[in-house]
C-alpha positions as CSV (number, residue, x, y, z in Angstrom):
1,X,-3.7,14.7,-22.7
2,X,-0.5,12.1,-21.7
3,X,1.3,13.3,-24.6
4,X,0.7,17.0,-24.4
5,X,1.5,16.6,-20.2
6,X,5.0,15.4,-21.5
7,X,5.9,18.1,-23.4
8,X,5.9,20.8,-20.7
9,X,6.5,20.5,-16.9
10,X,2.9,21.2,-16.1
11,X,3.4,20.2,-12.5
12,X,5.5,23.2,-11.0
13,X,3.6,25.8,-13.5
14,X,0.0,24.5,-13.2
15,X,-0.2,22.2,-10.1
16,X,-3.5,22.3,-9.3
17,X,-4.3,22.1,-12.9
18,X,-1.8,19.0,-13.4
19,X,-3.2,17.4,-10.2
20,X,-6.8,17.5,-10.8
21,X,-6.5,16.2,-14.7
22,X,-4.6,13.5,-13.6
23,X,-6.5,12.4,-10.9
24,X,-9.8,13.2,-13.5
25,X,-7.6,10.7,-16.5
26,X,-6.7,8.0,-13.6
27,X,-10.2,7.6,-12.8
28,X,-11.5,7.3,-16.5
29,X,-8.8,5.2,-17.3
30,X,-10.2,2.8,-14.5
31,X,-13.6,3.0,-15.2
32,X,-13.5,2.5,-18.7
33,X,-11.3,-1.0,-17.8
34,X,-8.1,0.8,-19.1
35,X,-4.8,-1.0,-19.3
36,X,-3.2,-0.8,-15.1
37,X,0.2,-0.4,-16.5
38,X,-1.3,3.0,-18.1
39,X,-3.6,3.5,-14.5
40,X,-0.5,2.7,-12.5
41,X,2.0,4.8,-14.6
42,X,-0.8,7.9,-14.2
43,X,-1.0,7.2,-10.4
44,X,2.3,7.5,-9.9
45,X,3.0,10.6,-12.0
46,X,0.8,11.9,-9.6
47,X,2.5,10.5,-6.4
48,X,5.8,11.9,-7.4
49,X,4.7,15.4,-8.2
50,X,2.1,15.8,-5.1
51,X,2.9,18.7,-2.6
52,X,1.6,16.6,0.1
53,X,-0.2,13.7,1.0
54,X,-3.6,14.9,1.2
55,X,-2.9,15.4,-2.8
56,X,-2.2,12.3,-3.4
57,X,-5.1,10.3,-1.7
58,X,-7.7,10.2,-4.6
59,X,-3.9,9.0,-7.0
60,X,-4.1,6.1,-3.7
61,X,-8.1,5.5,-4.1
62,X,-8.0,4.7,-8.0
63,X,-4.5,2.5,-7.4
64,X,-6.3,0.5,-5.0
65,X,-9.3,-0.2,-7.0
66,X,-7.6,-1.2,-10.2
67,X,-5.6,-3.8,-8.0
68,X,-8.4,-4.7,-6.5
69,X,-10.3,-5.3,-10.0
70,X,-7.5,-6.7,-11.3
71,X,-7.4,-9.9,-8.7
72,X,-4.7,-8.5,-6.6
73,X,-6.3,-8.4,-3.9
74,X,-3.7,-8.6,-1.2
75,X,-1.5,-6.2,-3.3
76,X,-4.7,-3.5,-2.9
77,X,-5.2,-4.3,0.8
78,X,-1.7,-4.1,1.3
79,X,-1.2,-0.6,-0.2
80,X,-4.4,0.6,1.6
81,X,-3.0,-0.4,4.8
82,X,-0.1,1.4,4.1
83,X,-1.8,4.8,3.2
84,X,-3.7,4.8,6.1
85,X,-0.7,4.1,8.5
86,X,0.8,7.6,6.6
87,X,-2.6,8.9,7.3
88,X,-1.9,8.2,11.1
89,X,-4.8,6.0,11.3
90,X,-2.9,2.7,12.1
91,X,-4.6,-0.7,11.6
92,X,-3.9,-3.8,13.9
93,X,-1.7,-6.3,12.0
94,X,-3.8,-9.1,13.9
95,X,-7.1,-8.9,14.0
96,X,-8.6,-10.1,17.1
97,X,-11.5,-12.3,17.3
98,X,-12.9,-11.3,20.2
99,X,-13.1,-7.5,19.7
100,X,-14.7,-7.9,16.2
101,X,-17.3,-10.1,17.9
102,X,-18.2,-7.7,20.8
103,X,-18.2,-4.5,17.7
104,X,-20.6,-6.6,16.0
């Protein structure tokens, strides 16, 4: 599938197409323990070529598990952080004590 993708540009003649194999190939590669060079090369193939952002938020989801898994852990929190801010759903820098008490 990677090689045959590289051989035509599959993105502006099958988007949708393009879009949900990789997404399908980034998620198998994760759950199958793939390498995270190969995970993070396929997420960002799919970053680039996405028409929008809503396209590229399951290419986000599998980039921040394989950090995650991977024991970078404030790498994974920091790029989630950072999707939800271009989400518009910003999240406090500083947590505050009191507030997470009282939502408790």
């Amino acid at each position: 599938l990677r090689d045959a993708s590289k051989t035509i540009d599959h993105w502006k003649e099958h988007y949708n197409l393009s879009l949900s194999l990789s997404e399908e190939y980034a998620h198998a590669m994760f759950v199958k323990g793939g390498d995270s060079a190969e995970i993070i090369e396929c997420v960002n193939e799919i970053i680039d070529n996405a028409r929008c952002l809503e396209d590229s938020c399951k290419a986000y989801e599998v980039l921040i598990l394989a950090l995650y898994s991977s024991g970078k852990k404030l790498m994974a929190v920091d790029q989630a952080l950072t999707i939800l801010r271009k989400l518009n759903y910003p999240f406090p820098s500083q947590v505050d004590r009191q507030l997470t008490t009282d939502a408790m």
